[in-house]
C-alpha positions as CSV (number, residue, x, y, z in Angstrom):
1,X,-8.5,-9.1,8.8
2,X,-9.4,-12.6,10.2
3,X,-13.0,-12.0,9.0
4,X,-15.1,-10.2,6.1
5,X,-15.6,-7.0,7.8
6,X,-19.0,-6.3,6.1
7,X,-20.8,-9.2,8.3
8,X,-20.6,-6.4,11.3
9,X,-22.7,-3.7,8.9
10,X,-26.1,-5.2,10.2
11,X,-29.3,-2.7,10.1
12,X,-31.2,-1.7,12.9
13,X,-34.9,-1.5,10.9
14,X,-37.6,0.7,13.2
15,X,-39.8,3.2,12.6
16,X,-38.4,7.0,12.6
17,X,-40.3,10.4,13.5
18,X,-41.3,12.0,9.9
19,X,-42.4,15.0,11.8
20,X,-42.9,18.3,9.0
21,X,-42.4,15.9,6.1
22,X,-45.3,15.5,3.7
23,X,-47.0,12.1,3.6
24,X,-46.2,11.9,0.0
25,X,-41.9,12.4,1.0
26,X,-42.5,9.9,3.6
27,X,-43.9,7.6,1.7
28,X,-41.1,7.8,-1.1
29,X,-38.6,7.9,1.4
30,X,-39.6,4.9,3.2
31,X,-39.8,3.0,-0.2
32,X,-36.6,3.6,-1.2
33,X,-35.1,3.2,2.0
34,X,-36.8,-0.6,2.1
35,X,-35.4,-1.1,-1.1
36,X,-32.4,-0.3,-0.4
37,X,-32.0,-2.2,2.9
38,X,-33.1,-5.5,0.6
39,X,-30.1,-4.4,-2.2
40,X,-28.2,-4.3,0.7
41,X,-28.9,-7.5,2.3
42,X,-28.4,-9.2,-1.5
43,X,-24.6,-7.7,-1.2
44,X,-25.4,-5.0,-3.7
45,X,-24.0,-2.3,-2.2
46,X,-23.7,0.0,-5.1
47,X,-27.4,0.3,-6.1
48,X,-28.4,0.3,-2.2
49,X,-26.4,3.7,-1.7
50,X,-28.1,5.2,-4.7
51,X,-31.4,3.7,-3.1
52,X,-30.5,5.8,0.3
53,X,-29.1,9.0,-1.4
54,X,-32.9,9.4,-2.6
55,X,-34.3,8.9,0.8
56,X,-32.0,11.0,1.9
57,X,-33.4,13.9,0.0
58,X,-36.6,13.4,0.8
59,X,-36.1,12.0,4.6
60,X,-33.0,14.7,5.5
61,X,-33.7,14.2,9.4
62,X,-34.8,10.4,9.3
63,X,-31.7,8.5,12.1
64,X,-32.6,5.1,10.3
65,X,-32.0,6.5,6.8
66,X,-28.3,8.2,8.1
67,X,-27.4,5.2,9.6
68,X,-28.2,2.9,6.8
69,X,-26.2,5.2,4.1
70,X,-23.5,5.4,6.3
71,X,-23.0,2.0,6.8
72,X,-23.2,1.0,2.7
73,X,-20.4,3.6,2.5
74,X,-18.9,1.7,5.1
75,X,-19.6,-1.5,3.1
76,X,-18.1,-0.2,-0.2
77,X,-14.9,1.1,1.2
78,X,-14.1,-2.5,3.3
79,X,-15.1,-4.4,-0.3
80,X,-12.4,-1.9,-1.9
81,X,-10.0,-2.5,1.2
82,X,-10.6,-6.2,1.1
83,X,-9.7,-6.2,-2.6
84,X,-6.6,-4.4,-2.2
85,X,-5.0,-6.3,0.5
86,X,-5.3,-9.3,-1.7
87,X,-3.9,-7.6,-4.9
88,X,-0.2,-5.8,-5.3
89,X,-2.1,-2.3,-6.0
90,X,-0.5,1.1,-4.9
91,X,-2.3,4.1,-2.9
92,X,-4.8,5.2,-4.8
93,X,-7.6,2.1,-3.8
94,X,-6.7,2.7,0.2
95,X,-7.3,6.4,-0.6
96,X,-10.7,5.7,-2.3
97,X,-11.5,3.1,0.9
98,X,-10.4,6.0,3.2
99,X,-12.4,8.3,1.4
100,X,-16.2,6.4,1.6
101,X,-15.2,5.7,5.4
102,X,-15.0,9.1,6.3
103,X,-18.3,9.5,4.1
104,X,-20.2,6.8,6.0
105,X,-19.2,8.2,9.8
106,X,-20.6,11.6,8.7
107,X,-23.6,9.7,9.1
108,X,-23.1,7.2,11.5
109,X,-21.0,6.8,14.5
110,X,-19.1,3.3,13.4
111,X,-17.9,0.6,15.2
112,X,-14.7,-1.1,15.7
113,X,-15.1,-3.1,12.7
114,X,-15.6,0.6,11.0
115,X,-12.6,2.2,12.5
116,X,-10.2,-1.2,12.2
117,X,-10.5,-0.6,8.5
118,X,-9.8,3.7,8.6
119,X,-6.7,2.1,10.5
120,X,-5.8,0.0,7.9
121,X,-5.9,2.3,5.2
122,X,-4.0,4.9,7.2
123,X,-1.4,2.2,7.7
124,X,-0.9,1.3,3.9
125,X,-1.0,5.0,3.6
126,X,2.1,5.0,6.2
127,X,0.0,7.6,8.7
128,X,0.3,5.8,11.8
129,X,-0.7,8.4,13.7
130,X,-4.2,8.5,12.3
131,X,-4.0,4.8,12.6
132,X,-3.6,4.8,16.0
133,X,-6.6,7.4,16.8
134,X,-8.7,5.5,14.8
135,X,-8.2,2.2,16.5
136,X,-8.7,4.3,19.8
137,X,-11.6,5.1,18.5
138,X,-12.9,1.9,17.8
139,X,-11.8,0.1,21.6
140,X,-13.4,2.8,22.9
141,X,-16.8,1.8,21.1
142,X,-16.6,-2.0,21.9
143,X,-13.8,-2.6,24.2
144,X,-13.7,-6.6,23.6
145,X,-12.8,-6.0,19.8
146,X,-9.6,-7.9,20.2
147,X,-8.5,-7.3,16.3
148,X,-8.9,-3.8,17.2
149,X,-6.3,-4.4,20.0
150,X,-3.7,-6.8,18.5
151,X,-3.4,-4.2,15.5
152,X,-3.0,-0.6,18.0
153,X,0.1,-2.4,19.9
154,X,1.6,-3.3,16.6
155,X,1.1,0.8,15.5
156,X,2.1,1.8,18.6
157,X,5.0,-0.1,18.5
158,X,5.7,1.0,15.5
159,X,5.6,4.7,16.8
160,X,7.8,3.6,19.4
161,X,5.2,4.0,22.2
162,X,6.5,1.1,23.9
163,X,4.7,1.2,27.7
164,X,1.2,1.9,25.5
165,X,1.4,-0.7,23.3
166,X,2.3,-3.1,25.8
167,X,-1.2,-2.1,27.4
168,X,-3.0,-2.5,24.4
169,X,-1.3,-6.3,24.3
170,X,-2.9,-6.9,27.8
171,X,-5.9,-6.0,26.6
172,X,-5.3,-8.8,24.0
173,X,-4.4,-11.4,26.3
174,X,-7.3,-10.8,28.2
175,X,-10.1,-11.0,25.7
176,X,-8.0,-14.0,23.5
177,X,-6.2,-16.0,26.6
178,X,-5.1,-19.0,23.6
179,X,-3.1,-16.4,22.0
180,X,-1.0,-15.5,25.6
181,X,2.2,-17.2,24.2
182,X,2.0,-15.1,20.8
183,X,1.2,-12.1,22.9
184,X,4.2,-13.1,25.0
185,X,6.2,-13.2,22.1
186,X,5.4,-9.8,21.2
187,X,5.5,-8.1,24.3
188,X,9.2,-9.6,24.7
189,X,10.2,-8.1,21.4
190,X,8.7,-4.3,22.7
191,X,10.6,-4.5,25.8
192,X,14.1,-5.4,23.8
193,X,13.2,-2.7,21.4
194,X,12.6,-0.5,24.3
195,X,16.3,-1.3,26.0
196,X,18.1,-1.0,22.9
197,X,16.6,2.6,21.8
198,X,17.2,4.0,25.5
199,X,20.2,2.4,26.3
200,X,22.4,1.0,23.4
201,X,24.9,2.9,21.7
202,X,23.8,3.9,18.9
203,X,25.7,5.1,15.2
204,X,23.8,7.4,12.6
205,X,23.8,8.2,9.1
206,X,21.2,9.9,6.7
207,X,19.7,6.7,6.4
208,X,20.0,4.6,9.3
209,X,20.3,4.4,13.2
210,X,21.7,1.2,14.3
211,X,21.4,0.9,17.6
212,X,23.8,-2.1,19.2
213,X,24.2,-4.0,22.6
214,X,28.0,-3.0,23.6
215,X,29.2,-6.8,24.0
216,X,28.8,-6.5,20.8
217,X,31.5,-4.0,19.7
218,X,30.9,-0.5,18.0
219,X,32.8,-2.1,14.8
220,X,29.8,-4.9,13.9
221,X,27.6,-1.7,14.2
222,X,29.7,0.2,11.7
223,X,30.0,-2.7,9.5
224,X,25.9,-2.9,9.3
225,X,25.1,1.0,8.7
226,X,28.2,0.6,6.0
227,X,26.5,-2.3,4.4
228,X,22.9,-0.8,4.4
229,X,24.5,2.6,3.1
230,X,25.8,0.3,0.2
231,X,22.4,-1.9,-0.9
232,X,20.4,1.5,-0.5
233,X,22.9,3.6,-2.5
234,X,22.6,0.5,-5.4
235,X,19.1,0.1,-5.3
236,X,17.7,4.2,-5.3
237,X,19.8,4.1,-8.6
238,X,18.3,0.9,-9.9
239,X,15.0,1.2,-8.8
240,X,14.2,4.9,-8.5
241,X,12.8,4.8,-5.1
242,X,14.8,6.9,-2.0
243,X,15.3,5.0,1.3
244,X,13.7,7.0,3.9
245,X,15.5,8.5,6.3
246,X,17.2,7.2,9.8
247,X,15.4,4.0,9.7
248,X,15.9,1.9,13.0
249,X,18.2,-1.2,12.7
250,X,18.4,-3.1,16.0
251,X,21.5,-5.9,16.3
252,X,21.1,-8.5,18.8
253,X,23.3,-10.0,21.2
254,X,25.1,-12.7,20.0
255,X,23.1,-16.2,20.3
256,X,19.7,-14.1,21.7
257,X,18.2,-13.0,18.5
258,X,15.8,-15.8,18.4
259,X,15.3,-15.8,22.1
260,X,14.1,-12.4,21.8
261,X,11.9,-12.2,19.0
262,X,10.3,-15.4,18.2
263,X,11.6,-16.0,15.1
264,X,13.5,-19.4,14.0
265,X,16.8,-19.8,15.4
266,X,18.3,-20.3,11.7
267,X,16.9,-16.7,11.0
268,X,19.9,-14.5,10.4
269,X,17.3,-11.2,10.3
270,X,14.2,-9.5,9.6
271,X,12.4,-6.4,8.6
272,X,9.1,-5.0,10.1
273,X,9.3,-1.3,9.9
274,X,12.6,-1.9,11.6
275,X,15.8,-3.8,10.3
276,X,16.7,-6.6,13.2
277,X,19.8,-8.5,12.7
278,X,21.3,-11.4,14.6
279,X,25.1,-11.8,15.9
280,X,26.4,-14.4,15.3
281,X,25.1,-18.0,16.5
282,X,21.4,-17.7,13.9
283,X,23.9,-17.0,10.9
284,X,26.2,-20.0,11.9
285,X,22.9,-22.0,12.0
286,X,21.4,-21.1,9.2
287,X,24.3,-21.2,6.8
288,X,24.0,-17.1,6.8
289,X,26.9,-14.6,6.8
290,X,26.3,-10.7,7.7
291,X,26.4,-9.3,4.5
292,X,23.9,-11.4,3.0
293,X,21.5,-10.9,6.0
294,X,21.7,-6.9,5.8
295,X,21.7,-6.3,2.3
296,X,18.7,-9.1,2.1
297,X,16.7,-7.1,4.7
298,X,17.6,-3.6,2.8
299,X,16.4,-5.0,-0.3
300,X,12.8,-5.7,1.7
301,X,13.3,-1.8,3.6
302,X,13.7,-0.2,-0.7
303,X,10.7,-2.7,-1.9
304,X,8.4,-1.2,1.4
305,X,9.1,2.3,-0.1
306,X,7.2,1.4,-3.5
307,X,4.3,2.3,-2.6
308,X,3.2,-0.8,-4.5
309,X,2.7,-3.8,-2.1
310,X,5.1,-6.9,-3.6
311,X,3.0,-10.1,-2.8
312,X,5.2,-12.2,-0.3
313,X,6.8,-14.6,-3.0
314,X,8.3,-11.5,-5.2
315,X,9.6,-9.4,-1.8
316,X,11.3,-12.8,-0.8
317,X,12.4,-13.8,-4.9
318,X,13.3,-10.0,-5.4
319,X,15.3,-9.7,-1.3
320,X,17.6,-13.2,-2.3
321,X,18.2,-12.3,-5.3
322,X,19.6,-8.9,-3.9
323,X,21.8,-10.3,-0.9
324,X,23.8,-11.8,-3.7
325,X,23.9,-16.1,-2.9
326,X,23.6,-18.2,-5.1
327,X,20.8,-20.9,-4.0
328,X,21.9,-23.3,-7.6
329,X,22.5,-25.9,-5.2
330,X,18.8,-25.8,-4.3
331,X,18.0,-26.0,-8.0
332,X,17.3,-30.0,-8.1
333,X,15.2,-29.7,-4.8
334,X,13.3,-26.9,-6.6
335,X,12.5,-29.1,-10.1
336,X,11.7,-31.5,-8.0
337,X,8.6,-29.1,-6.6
338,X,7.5,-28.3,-9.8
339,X,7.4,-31.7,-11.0
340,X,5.4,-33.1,-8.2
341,X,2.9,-30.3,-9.0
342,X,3.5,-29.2,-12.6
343,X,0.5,-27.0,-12.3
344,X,1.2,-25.1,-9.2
345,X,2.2,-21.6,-10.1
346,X,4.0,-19.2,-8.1
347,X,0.6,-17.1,-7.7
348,X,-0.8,-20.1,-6.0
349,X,2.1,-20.6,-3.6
350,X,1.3,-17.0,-2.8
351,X,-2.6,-17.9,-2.1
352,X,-1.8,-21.4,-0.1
353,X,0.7,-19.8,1.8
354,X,0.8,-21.1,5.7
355,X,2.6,-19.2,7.7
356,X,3.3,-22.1,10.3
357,X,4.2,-24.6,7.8
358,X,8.1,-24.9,6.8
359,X,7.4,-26.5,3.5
360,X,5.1,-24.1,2.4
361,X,7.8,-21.2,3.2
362,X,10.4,-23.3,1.5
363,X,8.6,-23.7,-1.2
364,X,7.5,-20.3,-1.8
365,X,10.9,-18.9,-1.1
366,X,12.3,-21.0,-3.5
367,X,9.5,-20.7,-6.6
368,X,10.4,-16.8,-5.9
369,X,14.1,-16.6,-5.9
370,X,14.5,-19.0,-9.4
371,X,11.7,-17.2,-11.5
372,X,13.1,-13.7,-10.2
373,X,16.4,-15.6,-11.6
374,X,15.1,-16.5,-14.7
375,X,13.5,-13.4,-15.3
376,X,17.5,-11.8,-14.7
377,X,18.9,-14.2,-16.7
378,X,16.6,-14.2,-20.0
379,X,15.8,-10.8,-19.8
380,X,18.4,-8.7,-18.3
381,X,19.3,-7.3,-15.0
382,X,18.3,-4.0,-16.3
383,X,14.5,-5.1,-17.3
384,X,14.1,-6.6,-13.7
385,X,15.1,-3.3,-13.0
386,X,12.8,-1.7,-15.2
387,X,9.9,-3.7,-13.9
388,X,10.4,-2.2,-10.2
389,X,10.2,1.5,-11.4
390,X,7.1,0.3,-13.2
391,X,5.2,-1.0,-10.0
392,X,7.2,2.0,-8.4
393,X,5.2,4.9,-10.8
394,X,2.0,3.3,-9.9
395,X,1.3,0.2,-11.9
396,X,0.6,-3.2,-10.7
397,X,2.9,-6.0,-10.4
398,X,1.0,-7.7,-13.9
399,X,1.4,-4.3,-15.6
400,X,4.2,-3.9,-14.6
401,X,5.9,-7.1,-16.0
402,X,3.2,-6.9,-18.9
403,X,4.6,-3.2,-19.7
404,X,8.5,-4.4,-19.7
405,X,8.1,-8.2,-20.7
406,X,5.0,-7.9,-23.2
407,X,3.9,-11.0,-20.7
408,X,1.5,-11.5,-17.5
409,X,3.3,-13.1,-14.4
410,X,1.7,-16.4,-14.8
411,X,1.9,-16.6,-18.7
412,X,6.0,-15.8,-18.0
413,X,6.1,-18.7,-15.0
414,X,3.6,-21.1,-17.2
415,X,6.3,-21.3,-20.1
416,X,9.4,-20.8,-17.4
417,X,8.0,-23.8,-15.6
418,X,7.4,-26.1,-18.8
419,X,10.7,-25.5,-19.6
420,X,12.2,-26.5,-16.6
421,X,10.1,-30.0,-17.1
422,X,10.9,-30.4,-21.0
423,X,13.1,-33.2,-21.3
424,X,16.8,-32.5,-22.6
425,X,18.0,-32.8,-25.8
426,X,20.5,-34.8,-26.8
427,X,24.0,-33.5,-28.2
């Protein structure tokens, strides 16, 4: 969400029609609803819903009253939603969200603000179907909400509904014309996903469909469902958590991957919902070889299947440390970070993140990879392990290292981090 979604939850004040309700109810209603209206206003959304409940009762047909409680439910769930998103939490708070949105359109009809977060939770609850009638839902009510839009192409491209979510990315471009070469981006990307899943060979498993452009050769396609087999076969051990089942992997022709998606031509791969893997100019350029790429992106594919979200610098720490390079000859650049910034921890690399900056990616990538390292090498492999099934039963990522390690994230990066900075004893 670009934006708080609670600044749309304005109230529409007016008088109602108290027809057959005693002065005396009317009177109490109309208090309570005023005080709750001003405990909403102050951002007290808790005591306002108690405030409406009771006008409620004794103002059951009262439209202003409905619409008011319905949007403080709608208040509360995007306050849980908003918390959540920013947090590595598992189901249960986008089920709570969920649960208060449904409450507040029994009694009002929403907006797109409204529905945009019902498709959120849905999403995090991996029901894109819903996701996409709610968003539906919510163009339909204001037509120019051009979050609204951006996010139903994504889901619909996700579902694999290529021609509609290009529609929904016209209705983008036209509401948001300084995001056309983004859009472009994106719309490039459906219609390559669209050729390769009608008219690429493609090779199956339990796990996986790799589809393949034939230039490139049936054998590259075996040799990346064999590869993914292997990492997801390794990891449902380690971590507990099964790999769902025929997953799309999409291989590029060789020298087009970056053409075709927008990514950085040194990008040997990514994962999106999907698995997409370059051949064979992006892994020259970026120092990359096939193996690496695949089981990096598998790593990312087990991690989605948590149900625990892994904030960006553990799924990137956690996804190197998988694909099985060593990055010690990035170690001096690395010290040299922390040095320059001694108090910078890898949580805050996480909440100054820029997605357009290279340094910032860099630097993130490489805090993550060497305290995932360290947490291997002082603890062992099998407690990094442990940790994972810990998020994956439902815990945090703190309680998680807190249940295996006896130590918060930042307490264990703190002392990692002073370490690295302590000057070296002499023999």
């Amino acid at each position: 969400m670009t934006r708080p979604l609670v600044v749309a939850l304005c109230f529409v004040l007016g008088a109602s029609p108290l027809a057959l309700i005693s002065a005396g109810d009317a009177d109490l209603g109309a208090a309570k609803n005023s005080e709750g209206v001003k405990l909403f206003q102050s951002g007290d959304f808790a005591r306002a819903l108690q405030c409406f409940l009771a006008a409620r009762e004794q103002l059951p047909e009262s439209e202003e009253v409905r619409r008011n409680l319905g949007k403080t439910y709608a208040a509360l769930a995007i306050g849980i939603l908003e918390s959540a998103m920013t947090q590595e939490v598992g189901n249960a708070p986008y089920q709570r969200a969920l649960e208060n949105l449904q409450k507040a359109l029994l009694h009002w009809k929403g907006d797109a603000d409204t529905y945009h977060a019902v498709a959120l939770c849905h999403i995090q609850l991996k029901e894109l179907e819903a996701a996409q009638k709610a968003l539906e839902r919510g163009v339909a009510l204001q037509p120019d909400a051009y979050p609204s839009w951006r996010l139903l192409a994504s889901v619909l491209e996700r579902l694999q509904k290529f021609a509609q979510a290009e529609r929904a990315l016209d209705s983008a471009a036209r509401l948001q014309p300084s995001a056309r070469a983004e859009i472009d981006l994106r719309r490039k990307r459906i219609r390559y996903d669209r050729e390769a899943l009608t008219e690429y060979p493609a090779i199956d498993s339990a796990r996986f469909r790799v589809v393949y452009p034939p230039a490139l050769g049936r054998e590259k396609g075996e040799q990346v469902q064999k590869l993914l087999d292997e990492v997801c076969a390794d990891l449902e051990k380690r971590w507990a958590v099964q790999a769902p089942k025929r997953t799309t992997v999409i291989c590029y022709p060789p020298g087009e991957f970056a053409e075709r998606t927008g990514f950085h031509e040194d990008v040997g791969g990514a994962f999106d919902g999907k698995i997409r893997v370059a051949f064979p100019k992006e892994l020259r350029l970026g120092g990359l070889h096939l193996a690496q790429v695949v089981r990096h992106e598998g790593a990312h594919l087990m991690l989605n299947q948590l149900g625990v979200r892994a904030p960006r610098w553990l799924d990137e720490g956690l996804a190197q440390f998988i694909d099985g390079e060593s990055r010690e000859a990035l170690r001096p650049q690395f010290v040299e970070l922390v040095r320059k910034h001694p108090g910078l921890g890898v949580q805050d690399r996480e909440t100054r993140f820029r997605e357009n900056d290279p340094s910032s990616w860099g630097a993130l990538y490489l805090h993550g990879y060497f305290f995932v390292e360290h947490v291997c090498k002082t603890a062992g492999q099998f407690r990094l392990d442990m940790i994972v099934r810990e998020a994956g039963r439902g815990k945090t990522w703190d309680e998680a290292f807190q249940a295996v390690l006896s130590k918060p994230i930042a307490t264990l990066d703190r002392e990692w981090r002073a370490t690295l900075l302590a000057p070296k004893k002499a023999r």
